[in-house]
N, C-alpha and C positions, 0 to 999 in steps of 0.2 A: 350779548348772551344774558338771559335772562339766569337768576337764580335757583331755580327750579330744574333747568335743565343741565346747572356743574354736576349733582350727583349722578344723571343718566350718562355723562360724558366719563365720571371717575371710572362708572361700572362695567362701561365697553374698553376703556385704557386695561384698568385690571385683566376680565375677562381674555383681551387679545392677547396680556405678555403672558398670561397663565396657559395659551394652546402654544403659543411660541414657545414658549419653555419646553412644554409637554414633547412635541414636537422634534425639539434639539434633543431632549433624553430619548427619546422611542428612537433615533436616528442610531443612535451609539451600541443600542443593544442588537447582542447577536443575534441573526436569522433562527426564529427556531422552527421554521419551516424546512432548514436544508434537511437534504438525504444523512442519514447516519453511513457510517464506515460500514464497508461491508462485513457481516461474520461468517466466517467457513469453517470446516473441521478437517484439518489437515495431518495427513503422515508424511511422515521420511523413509526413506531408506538409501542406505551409502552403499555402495559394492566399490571396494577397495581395489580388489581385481580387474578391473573397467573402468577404474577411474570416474562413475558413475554417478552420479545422484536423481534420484527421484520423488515425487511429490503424490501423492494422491489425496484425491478430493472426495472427501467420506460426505460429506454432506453440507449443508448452508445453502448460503448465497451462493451465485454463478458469480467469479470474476473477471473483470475485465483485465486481459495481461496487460496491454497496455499502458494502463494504468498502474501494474506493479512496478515495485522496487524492492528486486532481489539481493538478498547480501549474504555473501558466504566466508565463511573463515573455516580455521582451522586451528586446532589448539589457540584461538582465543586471537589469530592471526590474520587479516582479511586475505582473500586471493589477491594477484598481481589483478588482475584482469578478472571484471566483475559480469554478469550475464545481461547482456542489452534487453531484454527481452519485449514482444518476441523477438529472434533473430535467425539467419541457415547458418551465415558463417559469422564469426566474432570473433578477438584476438582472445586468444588463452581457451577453446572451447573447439574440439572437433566437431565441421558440420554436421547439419542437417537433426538438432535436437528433434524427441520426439513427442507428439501430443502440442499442447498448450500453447507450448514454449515457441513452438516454431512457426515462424512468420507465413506460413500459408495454411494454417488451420486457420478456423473461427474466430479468433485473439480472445475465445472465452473457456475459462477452464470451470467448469460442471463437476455437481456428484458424480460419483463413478469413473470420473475420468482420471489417466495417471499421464504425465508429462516428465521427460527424462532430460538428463544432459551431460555431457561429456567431455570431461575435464580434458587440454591437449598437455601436453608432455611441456610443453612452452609456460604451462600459468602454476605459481606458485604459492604456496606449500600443497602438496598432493596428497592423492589420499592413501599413507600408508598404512599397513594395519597399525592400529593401538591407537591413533590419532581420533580427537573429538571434531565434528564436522557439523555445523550450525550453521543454519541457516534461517534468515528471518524475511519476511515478504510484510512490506508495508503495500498501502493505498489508498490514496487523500491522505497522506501526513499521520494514519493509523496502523498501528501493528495488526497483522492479522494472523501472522503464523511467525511462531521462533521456538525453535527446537534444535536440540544437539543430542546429534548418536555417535556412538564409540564404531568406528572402522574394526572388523574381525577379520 
């Protein structure tokens, strides 16, 4: 090897571990191509008398139920039995919820649209009046709706 051509050799050694570096860090960092969480603008409403709760979807993003993950308590308490969603029949949940929730619509809950479900006698704590009732619906590991209303 001639003299002349060590520095051309130093510049492509450098050069190479400098993209290989690059390379391994660009590797680590997060996607910031993925989708964001979806956002929606959601209501509640409890009916103590029915055992009831329902959801409406004021506006946003369309969700995909499937993809939810519903959690409900009660003074601060989860249910025994949590809401599969979608599903007809579930343990703790008299069939055949309605909208959304139920396994032979769309599995998409839309503005305007309200989706119900129906506590059974079987899942516990119930909705009596005076009790707070909260419920939270995550999707992709994101909250998107948690709110608590007082049972009357």
């Amino acid at each position: 090897m001639s003299r002349a051509s060590a520095p051309v050799v130093g510049v492509v050694v450098l050069v190479s571990l400098t993209v290989l570096l690059s390379a391994t860090v660009l590797a680590g960092l997060p996607d910031s191509t993925s989708a964001s969480p979806p956002t929606a603008s959601l209501s509640l409403t409890v009916d103590g008398s029915a055992d009831r709760i329902e959801l409406t979807h004021r506006g946003g993003d369309e969700l995909d139920v499937s993809e939810m993950d519903v959690r409900i308590s009660v003074d601060g308490n989860a249910l025994t039995h949590q809401p599969p969603v979608p599903f007809f029949a579930a343990d703790g949940f008299k069939s055949g919820p309605d909208g959304a929730f139920n396994n032979a619509s769309s599995n998409t809950f839309s503005a305007g649209e309200r989706t119900t479900l129906t506590l059974a006698s079987t899942n516990h704590p119930q909705l009596d009046a005076g009790v707070d009732v909260s419920v939270q619906i995550t999707t992709h590991n994101s909250v998107v709706f948690d709110e608590t209303r007082t049972v009357s």
